[in-house]
C-alpha positions in Angstrom: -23.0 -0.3 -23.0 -21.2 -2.8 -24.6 -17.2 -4.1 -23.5 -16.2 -2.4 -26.7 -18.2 0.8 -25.6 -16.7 0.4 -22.6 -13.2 0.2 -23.7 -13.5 2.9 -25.9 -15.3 5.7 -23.1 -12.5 4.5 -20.8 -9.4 5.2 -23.5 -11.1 8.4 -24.2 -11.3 9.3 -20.6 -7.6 8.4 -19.6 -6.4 10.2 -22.4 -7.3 13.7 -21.2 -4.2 15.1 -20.2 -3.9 15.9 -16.1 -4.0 19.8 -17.6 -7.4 19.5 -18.6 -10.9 18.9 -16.8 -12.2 15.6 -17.3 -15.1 14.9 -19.9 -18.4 15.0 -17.9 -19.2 11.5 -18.4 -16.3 10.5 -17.0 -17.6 9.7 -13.9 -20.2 7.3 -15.5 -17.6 5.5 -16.9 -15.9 4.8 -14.4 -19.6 3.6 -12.7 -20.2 1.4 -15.5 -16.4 -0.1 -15.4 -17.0 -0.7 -11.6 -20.2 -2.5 -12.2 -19.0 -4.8 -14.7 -16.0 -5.6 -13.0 -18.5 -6.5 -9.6 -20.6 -8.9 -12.1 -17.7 -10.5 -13.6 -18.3 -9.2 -17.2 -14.8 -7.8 -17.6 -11.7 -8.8 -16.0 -8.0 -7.1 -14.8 -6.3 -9.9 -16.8 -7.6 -12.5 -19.0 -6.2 -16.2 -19.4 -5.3 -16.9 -23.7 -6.1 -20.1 -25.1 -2.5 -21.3 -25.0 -3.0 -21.1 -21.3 -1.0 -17.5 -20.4 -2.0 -14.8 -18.5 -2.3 -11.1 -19.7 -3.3 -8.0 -18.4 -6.2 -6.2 -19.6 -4.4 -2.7 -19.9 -7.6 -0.6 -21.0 -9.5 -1.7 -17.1 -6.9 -1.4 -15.2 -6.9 2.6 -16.9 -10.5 2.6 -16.1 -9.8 1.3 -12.5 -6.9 4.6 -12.3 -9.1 6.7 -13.5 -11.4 6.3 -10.9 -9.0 7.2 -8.4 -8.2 10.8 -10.5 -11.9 11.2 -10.5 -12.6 10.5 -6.9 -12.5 13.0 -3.9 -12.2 12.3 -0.2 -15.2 11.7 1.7 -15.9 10.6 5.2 -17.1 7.0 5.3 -16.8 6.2 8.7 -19.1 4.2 10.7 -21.2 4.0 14.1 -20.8 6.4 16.8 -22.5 8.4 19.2 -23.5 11.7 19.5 -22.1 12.9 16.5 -18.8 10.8 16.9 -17.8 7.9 14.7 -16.6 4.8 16.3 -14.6 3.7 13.6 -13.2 6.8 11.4 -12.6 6.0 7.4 -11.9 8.6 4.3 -11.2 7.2 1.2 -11.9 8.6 -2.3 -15.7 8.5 -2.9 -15.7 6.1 -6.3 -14.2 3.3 -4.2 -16.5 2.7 -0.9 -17.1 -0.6 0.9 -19.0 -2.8 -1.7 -22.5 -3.9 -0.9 -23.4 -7.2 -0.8 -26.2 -8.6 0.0 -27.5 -12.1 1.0 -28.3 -12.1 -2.8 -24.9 -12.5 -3.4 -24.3 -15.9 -2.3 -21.4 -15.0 -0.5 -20.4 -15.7 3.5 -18.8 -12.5 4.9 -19.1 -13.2 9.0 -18.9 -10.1 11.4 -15.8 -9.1 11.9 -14.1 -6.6 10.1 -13.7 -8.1 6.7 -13.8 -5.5 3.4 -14.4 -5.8 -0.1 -13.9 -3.0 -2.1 -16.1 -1.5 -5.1 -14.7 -3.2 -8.6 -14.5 -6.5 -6.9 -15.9 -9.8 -7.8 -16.7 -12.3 -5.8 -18.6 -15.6 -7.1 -21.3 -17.5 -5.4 -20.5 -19.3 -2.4 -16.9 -17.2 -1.3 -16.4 -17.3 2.0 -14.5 -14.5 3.3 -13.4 -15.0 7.0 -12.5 -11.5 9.6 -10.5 -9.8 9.4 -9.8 -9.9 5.1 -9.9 -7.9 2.6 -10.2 -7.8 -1.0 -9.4 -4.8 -3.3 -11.1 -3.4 -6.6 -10.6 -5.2 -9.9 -9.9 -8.8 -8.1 -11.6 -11.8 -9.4 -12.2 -14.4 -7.2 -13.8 -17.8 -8.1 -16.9 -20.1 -6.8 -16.1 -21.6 -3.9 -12.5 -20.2 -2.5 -12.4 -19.1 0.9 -10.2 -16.1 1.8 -9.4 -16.9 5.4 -8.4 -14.0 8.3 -6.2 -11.6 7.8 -5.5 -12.8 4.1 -4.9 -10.0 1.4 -6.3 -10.1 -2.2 -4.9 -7.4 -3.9 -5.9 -5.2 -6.8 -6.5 -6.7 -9.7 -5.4 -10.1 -8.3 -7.0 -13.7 -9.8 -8.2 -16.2 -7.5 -9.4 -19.4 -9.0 -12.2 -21.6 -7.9 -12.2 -23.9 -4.9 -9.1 -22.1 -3.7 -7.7 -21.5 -0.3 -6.0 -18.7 0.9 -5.5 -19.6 4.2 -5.0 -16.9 7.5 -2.3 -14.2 6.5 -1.6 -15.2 3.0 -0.7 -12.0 1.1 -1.6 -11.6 -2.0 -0.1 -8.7 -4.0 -1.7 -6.5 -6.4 -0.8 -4.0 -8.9 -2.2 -1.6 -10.8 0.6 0.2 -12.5 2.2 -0.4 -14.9 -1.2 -0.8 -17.0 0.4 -4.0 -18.8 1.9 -5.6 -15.6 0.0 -8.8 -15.3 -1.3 -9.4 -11.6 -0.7 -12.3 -9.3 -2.6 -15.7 -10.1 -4.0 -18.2 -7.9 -5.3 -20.9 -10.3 -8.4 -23.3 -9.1 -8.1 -25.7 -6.7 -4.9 -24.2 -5.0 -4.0 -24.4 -1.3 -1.9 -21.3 -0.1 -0.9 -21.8 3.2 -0.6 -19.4 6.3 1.7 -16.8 6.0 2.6 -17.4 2.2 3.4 -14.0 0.3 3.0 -14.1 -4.1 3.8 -11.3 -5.4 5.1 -9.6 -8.8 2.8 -11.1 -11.2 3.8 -14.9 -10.2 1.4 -17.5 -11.6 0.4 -20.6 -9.0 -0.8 -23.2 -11.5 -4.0 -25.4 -10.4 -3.9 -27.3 -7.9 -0.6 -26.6 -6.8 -0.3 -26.8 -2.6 2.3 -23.3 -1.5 3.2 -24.6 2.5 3.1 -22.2 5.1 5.3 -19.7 5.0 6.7 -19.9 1.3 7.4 -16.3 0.0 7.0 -16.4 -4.0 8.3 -13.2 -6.2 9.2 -12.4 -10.1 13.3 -12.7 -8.5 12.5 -16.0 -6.2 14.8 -19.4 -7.5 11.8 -22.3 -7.1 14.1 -25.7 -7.0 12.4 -28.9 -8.4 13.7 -31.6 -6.6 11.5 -33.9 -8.4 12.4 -32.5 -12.3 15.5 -31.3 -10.7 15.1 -27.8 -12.6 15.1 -24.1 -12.0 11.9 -21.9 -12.1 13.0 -18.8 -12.2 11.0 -15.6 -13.5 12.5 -12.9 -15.5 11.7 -9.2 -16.3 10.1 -10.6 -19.7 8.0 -13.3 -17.8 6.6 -14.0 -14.3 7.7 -17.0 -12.1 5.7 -19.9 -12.2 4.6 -22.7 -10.4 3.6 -25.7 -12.4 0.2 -27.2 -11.5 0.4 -29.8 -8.5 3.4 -28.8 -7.5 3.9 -29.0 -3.8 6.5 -26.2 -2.5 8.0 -25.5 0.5 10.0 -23.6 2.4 13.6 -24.0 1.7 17.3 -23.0 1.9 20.5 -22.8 -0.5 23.8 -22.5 1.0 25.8 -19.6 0.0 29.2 -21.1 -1.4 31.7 -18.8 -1.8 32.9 -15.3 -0.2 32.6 -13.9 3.4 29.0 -15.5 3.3 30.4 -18.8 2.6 32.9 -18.4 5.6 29.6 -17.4 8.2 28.4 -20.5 6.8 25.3 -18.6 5.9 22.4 -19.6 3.7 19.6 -17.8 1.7 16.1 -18.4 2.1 14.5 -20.4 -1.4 11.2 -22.3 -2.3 11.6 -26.0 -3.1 9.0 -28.7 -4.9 9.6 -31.3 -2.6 6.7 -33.3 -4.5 4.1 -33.1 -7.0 0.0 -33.6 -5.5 -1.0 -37.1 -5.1 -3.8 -39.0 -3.4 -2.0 -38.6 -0.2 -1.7 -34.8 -0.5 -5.4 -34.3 -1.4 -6.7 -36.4 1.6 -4.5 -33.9 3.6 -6.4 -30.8 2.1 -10.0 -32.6 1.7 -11.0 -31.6 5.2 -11.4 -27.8 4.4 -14.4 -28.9 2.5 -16.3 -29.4 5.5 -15.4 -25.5 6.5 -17.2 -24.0 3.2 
């Protein structure tokens, strides 16, 4: 089927009002969606020429629709005598996916999860406990480190690090919302959150801890500038920018008088030499 095929089935599908059965191939559709999404053939949002990101509104429907379709089904694991060690019921179009040594990619025991309508490139590395959720894109090369969220429809770059408890949010509604995106050669430290739709130009270095949203003031103290996002456009952080955790002082009212400040990213710098000695060593961990 081809991606205009595709997109049509899938508009045809959604379309049919939550009064009325489903056509009978829906569930096909939503199979062949699935698998394209898993070999990298279609994508949740797509970068333009000029260098912005966009949703692709037509697979994220497809990506819904498989959730209207699906039913829940018992996919727990192990056990003995009849009893499952671990217990897990989830609707039945979005299982576990299976990968296989074929897939170039290091998943180490542990407890780590990728979900169906995933893609992951040729030497990922995805370290226990992570997980990774359906209509994410993530690039050769980046390691997803433990306890470190990709969310739906999120894109990862290549050569990227999302280092242990980075969160990174997903959305799949509204259909036109673009999702978060980690461009190559990032570094998100431990404990970052990005949500909202934020972009993370390449090779820009987040510090542990920094908590990026669309309502999140970045300072510049190098351009000595704003970033702010807006309900028009996401935040942004430019490429090789180096942010950290930060604080502005609240300057007037009660909160003044506390002597009270409010939590805020700042660029401190912008990635140099120095900066990628400090990030070359997690070569040797890939």
């Amino acid at each position: 089927m081809t991606h205009a095929d595709l997109s049509a089935a899938v508009i045809r599908c959604a379309d049919t009002p939550s009064s009325e059965v489903l056509p009978d191939d829906a569930e096909n559709v939503v199979n062949e969606l699935l698998g394209a999404l898993e070999r990298g053939e279609v994508r949740a949002a797509e970068r333009t020429d000029s260098g912005a990101w966009r949703a692709v509104p037509w697979v994220k429907r497809g990506i819904l629709l498989g959730f209207r379709i699906g039913r829940v089904v018992d996919m727990s694991l192990g056990g003995h005598h009849g009893e499952p060690t671990f217990g897990f019921f989830d609707k039945h179009t979005y299982p576990p996916q299976l990968l296989t040594l074929a897939s170039g990619v290091r998943v180490p025991p542990g407890g780590s999860s990728v979900r169906r309508g995933a893609y992951l490139a040729p030497g990922v590395v995805c370290m226990p406990p992570s997980y990774v959720n359906v209509g994410a894109w993530v690039g050769a090369g980046t390691m997803v480190d433990s306890h470190a969220l990709v969310g739906s429809c999120a894109q990862i770059g290549e050569h990227v690090h999302l280092s242990a408890a980075a969160q990174i949010g997903g959305v799949l509604e509204p259909v036109n919302a673009s999702p978060v995106v980690i461009e190559s050669d990032a570094l998100v430290g431990g404990n970052c959150g990005v949500y909202e739709g934020t972009i993370v130009r390449e090779r820009a270095v987040l510090a542990s801890g920094v908590i990026l949203t669309r309502g999140t003031p970045v300072y510049d103290l190098v351009h000595e500038r704003v970033y702010r996002g807006s309900p028009d456009a996401p935040l942004e952080i430019p490429a090789g920018a180096v942010v950290v955790p930060g604080a502005r002082q609240v300057n007037k009212g009660w909160g003044a008088e506390q002597g009270l400040s409010l939590q805020t990213p700042v660029i401190v710098k912008y990635r140099d030499e120095r900066t990628d000695l400090a990030t070359a060593l997690e070569g040797w961990l890939r």
